[in-house]
N, C-alpha and C positions, 0 to 999 in steps of 0.2 A: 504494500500500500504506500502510494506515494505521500511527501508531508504535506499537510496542510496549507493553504496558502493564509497567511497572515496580512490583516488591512494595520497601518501604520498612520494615522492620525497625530496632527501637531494639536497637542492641548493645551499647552500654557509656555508662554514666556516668561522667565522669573525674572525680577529686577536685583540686583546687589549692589546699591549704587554705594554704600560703604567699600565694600571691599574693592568696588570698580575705580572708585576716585584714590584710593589707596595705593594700588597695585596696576591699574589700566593705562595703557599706553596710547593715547588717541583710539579709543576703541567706541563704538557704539556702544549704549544703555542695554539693548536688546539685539540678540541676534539677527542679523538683516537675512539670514539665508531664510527663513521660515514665517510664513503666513500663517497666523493661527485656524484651524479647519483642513488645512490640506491633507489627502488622502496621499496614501503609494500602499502598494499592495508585494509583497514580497512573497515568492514562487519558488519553488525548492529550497528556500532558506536562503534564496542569493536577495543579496542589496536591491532595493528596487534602484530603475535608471534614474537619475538625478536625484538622488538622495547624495547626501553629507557623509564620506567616507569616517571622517571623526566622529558623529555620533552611530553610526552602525556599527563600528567595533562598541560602542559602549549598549548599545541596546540586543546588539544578534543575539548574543545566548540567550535571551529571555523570550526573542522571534524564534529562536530555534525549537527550544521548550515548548512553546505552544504550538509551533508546525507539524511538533511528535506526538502532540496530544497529551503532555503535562498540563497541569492546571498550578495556580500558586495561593495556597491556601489561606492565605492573609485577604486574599480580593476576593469581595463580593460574591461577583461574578464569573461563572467558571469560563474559562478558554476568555481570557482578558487578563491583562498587566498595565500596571503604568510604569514605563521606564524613562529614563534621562539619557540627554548627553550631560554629560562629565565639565563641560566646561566651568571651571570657578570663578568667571565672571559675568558667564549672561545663558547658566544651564535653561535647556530648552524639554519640555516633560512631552514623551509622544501616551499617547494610548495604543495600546497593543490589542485585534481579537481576530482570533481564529477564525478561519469562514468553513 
C-alpha cells in the first residue's frame, strides 16, 4: 500500500519581535515566503514543488508519520499534526492531514 498523501496548510505566522530586534539582521517581522491559507499537498512523502527546503527538513518526519498512517496522540484529531519550521526569528506553524 502506497503512503498517504498529506495536505500541508500554512496556519500561522508567529511574530518574535524581541528576539528579532535582538539578534535580526535587516530581516522581515514575518516570513515573506508564506501566505497564510496556502495548501501543497505532499505524495510519496517527497517535498511538494515550491515548498521551502528549510522548513521540510523540519516538518517531513511528522508528513512522513502521517503518510504511514501514525497518528500523534496529543492532537485532537486523528491523521492531523501541527508542525513548524524551526526558524528562531519568524517560525512559520503549517497544519498537517492525511487525505
Amino acid at each position: 500500500m502506497p503512503p498517504a498523501k498529506v495536505k500541508i496548510t500554512v496556519l500561522k505566522k508567529l511574530k518574535t519581535e524581541e528576539v528579532l530586534q535582538q539578534y535580526g539582521n535587516n530581516v522581515e517581522a514575518e516570513c515573506p515566503l508564506w501566505k497564510l491559507g496556502t495548501e501543497f499537498v505532499s505524495e510519496n512523502i517527497n517535498m511538494p514543488a515550491g515548498f521551502c527546503g528549510w522548513a521540510w527538513a523540519d516538518i517531513q518526519r511528522d508528513v512522513a508519520h502521517l503518510a504511514l498512517g501514525g497518528d500523534f496522540p496529543w492532537i485532537k484529531q486523528k491523521g492531523t499534526m501541527v508542525s513548524s519550521c524551526t526558524d528562531g526569528l519568524r517560525p512559520v506553524l503549517f497544519k498537517l492531514e492525511r487525505m
